[in-house]
C-alpha positions in Angstrom: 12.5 -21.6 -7.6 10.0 -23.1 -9.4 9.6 -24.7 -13.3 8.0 -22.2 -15.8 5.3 -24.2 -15.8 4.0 -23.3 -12.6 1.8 -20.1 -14.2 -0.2 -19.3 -11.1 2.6 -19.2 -8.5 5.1 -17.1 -11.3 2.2 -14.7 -11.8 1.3 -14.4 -7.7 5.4 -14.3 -6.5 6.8 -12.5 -9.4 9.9 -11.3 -9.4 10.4 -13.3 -6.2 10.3 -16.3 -8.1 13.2 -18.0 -10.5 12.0 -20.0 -12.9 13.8 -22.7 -14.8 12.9 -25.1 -17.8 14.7 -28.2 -16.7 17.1 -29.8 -14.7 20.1 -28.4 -16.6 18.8 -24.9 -16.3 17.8 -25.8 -12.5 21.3 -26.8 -11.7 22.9 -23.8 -13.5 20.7 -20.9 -11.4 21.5 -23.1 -8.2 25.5 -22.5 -9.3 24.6 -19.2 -10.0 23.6 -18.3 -6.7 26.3 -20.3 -4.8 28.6 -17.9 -6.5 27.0 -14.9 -5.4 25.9 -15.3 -2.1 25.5 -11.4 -1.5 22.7 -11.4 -4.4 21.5 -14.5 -3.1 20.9 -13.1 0.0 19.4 -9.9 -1.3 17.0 -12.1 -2.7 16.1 -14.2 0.3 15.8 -10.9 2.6 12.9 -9.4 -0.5 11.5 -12.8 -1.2 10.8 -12.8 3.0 9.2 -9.6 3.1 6.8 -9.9 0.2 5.6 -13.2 1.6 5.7 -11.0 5.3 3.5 -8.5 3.5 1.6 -10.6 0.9 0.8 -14.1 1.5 -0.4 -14.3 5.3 -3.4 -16.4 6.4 -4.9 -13.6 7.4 -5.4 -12.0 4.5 -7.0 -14.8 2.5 -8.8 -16.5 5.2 -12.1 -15.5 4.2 -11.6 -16.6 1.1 -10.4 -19.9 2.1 -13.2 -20.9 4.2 -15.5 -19.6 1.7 -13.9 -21.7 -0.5 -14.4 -24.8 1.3 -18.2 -24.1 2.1 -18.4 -24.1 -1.7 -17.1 -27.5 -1.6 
């Protein structure tokens, strides 16, 4: 979860992401998922593998250090 206002980690996770607008909102997706625990999990077992598959070290270590040499 993360506030809409976060563009660049909405537009990397995607649909692995749930936004909210404020704390109301936050506390209503968190009851939301407490209630459905199978969807919930579901979502936990996707969000895992995209992050698995997608956002290792490995894959943007070059870019990283390159990144810091520019520094």
């Amino acid at each position: 979860m993360c506030t809409a206002s976060l563009e660049p980690v909405i537009k990397t996770l995607k649909e692995h992401c749930t936004t909210f607008e404020d704390h109301r909102d936050m506390v209503s997706k968190l009851a939301y998922f407490r209630d459905n625990l199978d969807e919930l999990y579901d979502k936990r077992l996707r969000i895992f593998n995209y992050v698995r598959s997608n956002l290792i070290w490995e894959t943007y270590e070059k870019n990283i250090n390159r990144a810091y040499q520019l520094c």
